[in-house]
C-alpha positions in Angstrom: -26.6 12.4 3.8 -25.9 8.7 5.1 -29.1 8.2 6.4 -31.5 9.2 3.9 -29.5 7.9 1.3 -29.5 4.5 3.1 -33.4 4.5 3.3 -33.9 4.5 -0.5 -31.0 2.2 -1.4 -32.6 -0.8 -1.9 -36.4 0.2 -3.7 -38.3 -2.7 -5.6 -36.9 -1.2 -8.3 -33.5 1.1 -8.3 -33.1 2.0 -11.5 -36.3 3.9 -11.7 -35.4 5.4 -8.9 -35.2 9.1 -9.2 -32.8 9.6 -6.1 -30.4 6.9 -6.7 -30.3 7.7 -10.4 -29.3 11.4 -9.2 -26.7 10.0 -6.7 -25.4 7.6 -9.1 -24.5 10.1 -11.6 -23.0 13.1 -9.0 -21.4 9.9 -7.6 -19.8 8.3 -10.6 -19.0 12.1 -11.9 -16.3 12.5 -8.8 -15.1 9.0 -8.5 -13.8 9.6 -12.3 -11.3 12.4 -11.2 -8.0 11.1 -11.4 -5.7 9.8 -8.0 -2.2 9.9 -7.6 0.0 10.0 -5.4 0.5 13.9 -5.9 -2.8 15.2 -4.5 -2.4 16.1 -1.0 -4.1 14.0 1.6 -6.1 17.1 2.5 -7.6 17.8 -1.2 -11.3 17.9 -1.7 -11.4 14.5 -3.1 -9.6 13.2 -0.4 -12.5 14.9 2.0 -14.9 13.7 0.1 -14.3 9.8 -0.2 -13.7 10.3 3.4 -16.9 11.2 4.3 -18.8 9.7 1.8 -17.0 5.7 1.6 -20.0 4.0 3.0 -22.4 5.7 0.8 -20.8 5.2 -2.4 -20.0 1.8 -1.7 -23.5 0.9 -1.1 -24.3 2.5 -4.5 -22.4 0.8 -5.8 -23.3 -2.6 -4.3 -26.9 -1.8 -5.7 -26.0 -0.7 -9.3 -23.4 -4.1 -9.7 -26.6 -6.3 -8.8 -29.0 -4.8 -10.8 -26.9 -3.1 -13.9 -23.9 -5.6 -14.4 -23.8 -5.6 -17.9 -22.8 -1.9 -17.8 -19.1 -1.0 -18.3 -19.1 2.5 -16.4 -20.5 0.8 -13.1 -17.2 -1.6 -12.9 -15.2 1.2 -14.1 -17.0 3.2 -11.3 -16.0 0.7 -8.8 -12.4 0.5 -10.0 -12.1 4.1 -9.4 -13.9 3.7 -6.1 -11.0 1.4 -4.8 -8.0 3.3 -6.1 -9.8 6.3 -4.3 -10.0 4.2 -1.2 -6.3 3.2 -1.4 -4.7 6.7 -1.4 -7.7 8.0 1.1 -9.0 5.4 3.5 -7.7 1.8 3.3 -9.6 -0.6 4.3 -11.6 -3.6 2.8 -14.8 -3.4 0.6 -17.7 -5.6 -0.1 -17.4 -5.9 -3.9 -14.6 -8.3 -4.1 -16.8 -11.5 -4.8 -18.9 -9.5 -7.3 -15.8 -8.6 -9.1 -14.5 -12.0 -9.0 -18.0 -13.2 -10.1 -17.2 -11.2 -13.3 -16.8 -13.3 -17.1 -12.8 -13.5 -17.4 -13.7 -11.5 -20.8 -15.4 -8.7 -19.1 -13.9 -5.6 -19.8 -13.4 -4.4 -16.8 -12.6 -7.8 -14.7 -8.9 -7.0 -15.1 -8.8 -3.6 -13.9 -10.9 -4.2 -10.7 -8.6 -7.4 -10.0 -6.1 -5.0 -10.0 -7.3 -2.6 -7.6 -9.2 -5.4 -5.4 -5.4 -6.4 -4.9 -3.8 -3.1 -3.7 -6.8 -2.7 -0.8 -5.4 -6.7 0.5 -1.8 -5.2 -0.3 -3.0 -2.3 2.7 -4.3 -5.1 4.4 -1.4 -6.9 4.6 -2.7 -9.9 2.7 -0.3 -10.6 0.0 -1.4 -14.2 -0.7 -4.6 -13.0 -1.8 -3.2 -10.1 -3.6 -0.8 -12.2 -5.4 -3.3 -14.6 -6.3 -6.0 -11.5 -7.8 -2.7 -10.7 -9.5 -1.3 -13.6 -11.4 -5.0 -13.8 -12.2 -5.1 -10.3 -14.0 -1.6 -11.1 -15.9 -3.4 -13.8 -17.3 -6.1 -11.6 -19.0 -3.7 -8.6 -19.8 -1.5 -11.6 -21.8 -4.5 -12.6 -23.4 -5.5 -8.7 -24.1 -2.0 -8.6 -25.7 -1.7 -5.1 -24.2 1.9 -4.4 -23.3 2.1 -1.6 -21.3 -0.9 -3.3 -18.8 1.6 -6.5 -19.0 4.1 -4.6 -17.6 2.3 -2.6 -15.1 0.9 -5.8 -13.8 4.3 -7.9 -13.7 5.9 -4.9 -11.5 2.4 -4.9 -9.2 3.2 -8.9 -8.7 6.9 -8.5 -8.3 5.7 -6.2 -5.2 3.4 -8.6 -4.0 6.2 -11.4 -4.3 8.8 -9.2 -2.4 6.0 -8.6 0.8 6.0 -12.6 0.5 9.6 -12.9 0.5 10.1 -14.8 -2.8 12.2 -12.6 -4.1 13.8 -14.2 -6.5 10.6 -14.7 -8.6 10.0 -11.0 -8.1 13.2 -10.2 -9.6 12.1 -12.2 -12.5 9.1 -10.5 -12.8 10.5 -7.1 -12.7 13.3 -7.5 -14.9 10.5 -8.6 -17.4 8.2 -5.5 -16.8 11.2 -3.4 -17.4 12.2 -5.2 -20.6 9.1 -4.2 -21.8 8.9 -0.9 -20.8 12.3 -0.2 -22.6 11.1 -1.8 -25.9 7.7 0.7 -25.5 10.8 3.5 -24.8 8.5 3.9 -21.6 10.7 6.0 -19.5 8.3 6.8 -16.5 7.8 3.1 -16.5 11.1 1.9 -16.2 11.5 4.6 -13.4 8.9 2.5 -11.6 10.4 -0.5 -12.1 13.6 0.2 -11.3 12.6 1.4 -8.2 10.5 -1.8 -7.6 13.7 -3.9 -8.6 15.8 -2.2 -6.9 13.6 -2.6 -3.7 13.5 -6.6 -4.3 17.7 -7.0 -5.0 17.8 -4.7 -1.7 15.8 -7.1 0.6 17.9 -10.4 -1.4 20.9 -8.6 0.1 22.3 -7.5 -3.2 23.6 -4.2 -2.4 25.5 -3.4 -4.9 22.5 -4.1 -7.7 20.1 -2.4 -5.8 22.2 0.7 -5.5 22.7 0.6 -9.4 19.4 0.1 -10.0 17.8 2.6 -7.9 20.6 5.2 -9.0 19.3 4.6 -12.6 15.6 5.5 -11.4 16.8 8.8 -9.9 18.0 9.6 -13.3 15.8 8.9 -15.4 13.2 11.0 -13.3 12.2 14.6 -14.3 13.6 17.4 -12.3 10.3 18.0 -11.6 6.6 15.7 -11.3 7.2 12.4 -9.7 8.0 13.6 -6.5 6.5 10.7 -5.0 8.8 8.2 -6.8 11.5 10.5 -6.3 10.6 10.3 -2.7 10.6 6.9 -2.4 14.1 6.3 -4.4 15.8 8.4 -1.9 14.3 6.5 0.8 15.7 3.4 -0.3 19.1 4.6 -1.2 18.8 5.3 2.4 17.7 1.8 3.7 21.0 1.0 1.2 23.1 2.7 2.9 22.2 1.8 6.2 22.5 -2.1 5.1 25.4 -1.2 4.1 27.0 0.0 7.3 26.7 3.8 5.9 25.0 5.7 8.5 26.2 8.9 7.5 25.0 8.3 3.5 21.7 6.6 4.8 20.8 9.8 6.7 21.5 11.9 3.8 19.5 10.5 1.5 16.4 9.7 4.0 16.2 13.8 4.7 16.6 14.1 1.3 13.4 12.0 0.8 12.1 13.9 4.2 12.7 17.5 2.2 10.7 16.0 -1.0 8.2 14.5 0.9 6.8 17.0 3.9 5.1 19.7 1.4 3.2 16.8 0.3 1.9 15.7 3.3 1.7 11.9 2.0 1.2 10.2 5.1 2.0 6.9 3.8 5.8 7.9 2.3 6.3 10.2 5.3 5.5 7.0 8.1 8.2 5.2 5.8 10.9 7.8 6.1 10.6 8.1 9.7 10.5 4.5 9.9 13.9 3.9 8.8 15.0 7.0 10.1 13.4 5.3 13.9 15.6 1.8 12.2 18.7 3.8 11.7 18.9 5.5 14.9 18.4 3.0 17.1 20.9 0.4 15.2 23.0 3.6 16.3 22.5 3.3 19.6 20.8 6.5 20.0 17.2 5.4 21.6 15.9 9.1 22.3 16.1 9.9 18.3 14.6 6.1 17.5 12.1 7.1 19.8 11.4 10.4 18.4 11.0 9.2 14.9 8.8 6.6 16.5 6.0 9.0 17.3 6.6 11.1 13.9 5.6 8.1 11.9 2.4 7.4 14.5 1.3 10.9 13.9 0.7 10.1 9.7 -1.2 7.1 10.8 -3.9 8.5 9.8 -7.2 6.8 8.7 -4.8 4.0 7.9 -5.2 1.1 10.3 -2.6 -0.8 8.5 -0.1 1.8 9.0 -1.1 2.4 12.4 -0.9 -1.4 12.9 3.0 -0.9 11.8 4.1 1.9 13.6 2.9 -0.1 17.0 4.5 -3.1 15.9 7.9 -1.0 15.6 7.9 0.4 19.0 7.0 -3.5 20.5 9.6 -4.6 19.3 12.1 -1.5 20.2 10.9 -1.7 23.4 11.6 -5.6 23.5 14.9 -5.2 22.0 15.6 -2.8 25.3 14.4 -5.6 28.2 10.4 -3.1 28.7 8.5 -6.8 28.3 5.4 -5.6 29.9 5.2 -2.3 27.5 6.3 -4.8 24.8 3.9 -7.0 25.2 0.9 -4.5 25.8 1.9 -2.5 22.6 1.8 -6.1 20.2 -1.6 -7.0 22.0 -2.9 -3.6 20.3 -1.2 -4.3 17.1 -2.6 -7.5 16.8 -6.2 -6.1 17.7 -5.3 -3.2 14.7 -4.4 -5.8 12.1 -7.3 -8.6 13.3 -10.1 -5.6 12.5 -8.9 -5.5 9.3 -8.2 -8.9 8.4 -4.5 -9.1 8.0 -3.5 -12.9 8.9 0.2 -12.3 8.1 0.8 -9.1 9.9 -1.7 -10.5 12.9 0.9 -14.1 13.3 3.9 -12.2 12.9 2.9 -10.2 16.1 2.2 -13.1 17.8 5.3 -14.5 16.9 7.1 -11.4 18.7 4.4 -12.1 21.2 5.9 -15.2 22.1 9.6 -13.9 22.1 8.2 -11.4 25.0 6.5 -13.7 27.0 9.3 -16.6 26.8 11.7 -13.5 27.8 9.3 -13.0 31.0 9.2 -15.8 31.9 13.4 -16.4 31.9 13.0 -13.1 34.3 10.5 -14.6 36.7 12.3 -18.3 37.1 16.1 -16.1 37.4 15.1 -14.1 40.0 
């Protein structure tokens, strides 16, 4: 229905408009069903956002402009981007419009917050953190706790992509204060987690194994699967730091067995991402390899992803002297992340662009 649609989205005067009033509310009515993690990447839902992105986006472009005082079109939009997260990442055009928003709007802080994740897929974590310490500001100023929290552990994530760890400690270990004085256990699950993901990377084993050992308990036996997932992943990237092959492997086919009825792409291109790390730190280049092509196949609508996995076999192929392979596999990555605007990812390739082409260029004056 792109087409038609399309033809009567911008009428002299919309909201009189019988077909975009229609499409507005069937529109609105799905984007209100609730996304997590949980519902398969083949769901209706997920079908349906698929196939209908542009149009709803475009409805919403229309409705911000011309209804803007109205709560339940921002709240429409928020739920538009959280759909877009878990279905098809990628950038939208409301960002300035939801920026443009009166700091006591509602709704400003909730789009903020799901503005941010879609630049977290992008791979642009300076804007993300700036939406983000932007939002804490107005959920302080709410005095809502629990959204206080929620945001402090979404900037402690953006701060550990950033490599400022230590202020993401900070900010996590004052989320999860909170979350114990609310007696919040799902919540301190998800910090923990997010913690222990941040003490991990700032090379403090031992505290991230603690901490992440904590979220596995205080998770249900069953529901979060996802988090559960993602807990045994990282025990496994622990283990591996650790020099621990046979415990990392363990606990990443743990998250493997949790993860695969699921079919959530974006955990399962993780898993076989360290697994790919793993193997090849174990010399064994035909499993790395393997687990290479595993985590391309859940690539799926998910350039950023897909921008990843080509990244990782550039640089596996670099670390084992294939330059020209190398170097045409980071050209493509570079082209992925450019198309959807991720600066950071986009230099990093070029710095391992340079390493290849320095590295040729020692071959051709040796020889």
């Amino acid at each position: 229905m792109l087409a038609p649609l399309r033809d009567h989205l911008y009428p002299t005067d919309p909201i009189s408009s019988p077909l975009l009033q229609t499409t507005k509310e069937c529109y609105f009515t799905r984007l209100s069903v609730r996304v997590d993690p949980g519902t398969p990447a083949g769901s209706e839902e997920a079908r349906w956002i698929i196939s209908e992105d542009v149009n709803v986006e475009h409805l919403l472009d229309v409705f911000t402009l011309v209804d803007a005082n109205s709560v339940g079109v921002w709240d429409a939009c928020a739920c538009f981007m959280n759909h877009i997260y878990w279905h098809k990442p990628r950038p939208v055009v409301l960002g300035p419009k939801i920026e443009g928003l009166p700091d006591d709007h509602p709704s400003k802080a909730q789009c903020l917050v799901r503005l941010s994740l879609l630049f977290d897929m992008a791979g642009n974590n300076m804007e993300r953190k700036r939406l983000l310490i932007h939002c804490l500001k107005l959920r302080r100023e709410e005095g809502n706790d629990t959204q206080v929290a929620r945001t402090l552990r979404t900037l402690s994530g953006a701060n550990r992509r950033l490599g400022h760890f230590k202020e993401g400690i900070e900010q996590a270990k004052e989320a999860l204060e909170i979350y114990e004085r609310l007696n919040d256990v799902s919540g301190q699950a998800f910090c923990l987690d997010r913690l222990a993901r941040l003490l991990h990377d700032d090379k403090q084993l031992d505290a991230a194994e603690e901490a992440v050992s904590r979220a596995i308990n205080l998770l249900p036996s069953k529901g979060k699967r996802h988090l559960a997932s993602q807990c045994h992943r990282l025990l496994g990237d622990i283990y591996c730091s650790k020099g621990e092959p046979g415990k990392a492997i363990k606990y990443l086919e743990a998250a493997l067995e949790i993860a695969s009825p699921f079919n959530w792409h974006d955990e399962l291109f993780c898993i076989y991402h360290s697994m790919a790390m793993l193997f090849f730190d174990e010399n064994k280049f035909g499993d790395a390899q393997t687990c290479i092509g595993l985590a391309k196949l859940h690539a799926i609508n998910n350039a950023y992803i897909l921008g990843r996995a080509m990244e990782l076999q550039a640089g596996f192929w670099y670390k084992q002297h294939r330059f020209d392979e190398a170097k045409s596999e980071v050209l493509r990555a570079v082209d992925v992340y450019g198309k959807i605007g991720s600066t950071e990812c986009v230099e990093h390739c070029e710095k391992l662009l340079r390493d290849i082409e320095e590295q040729m260029e020692n071959l051709i004056i040796s020889s």
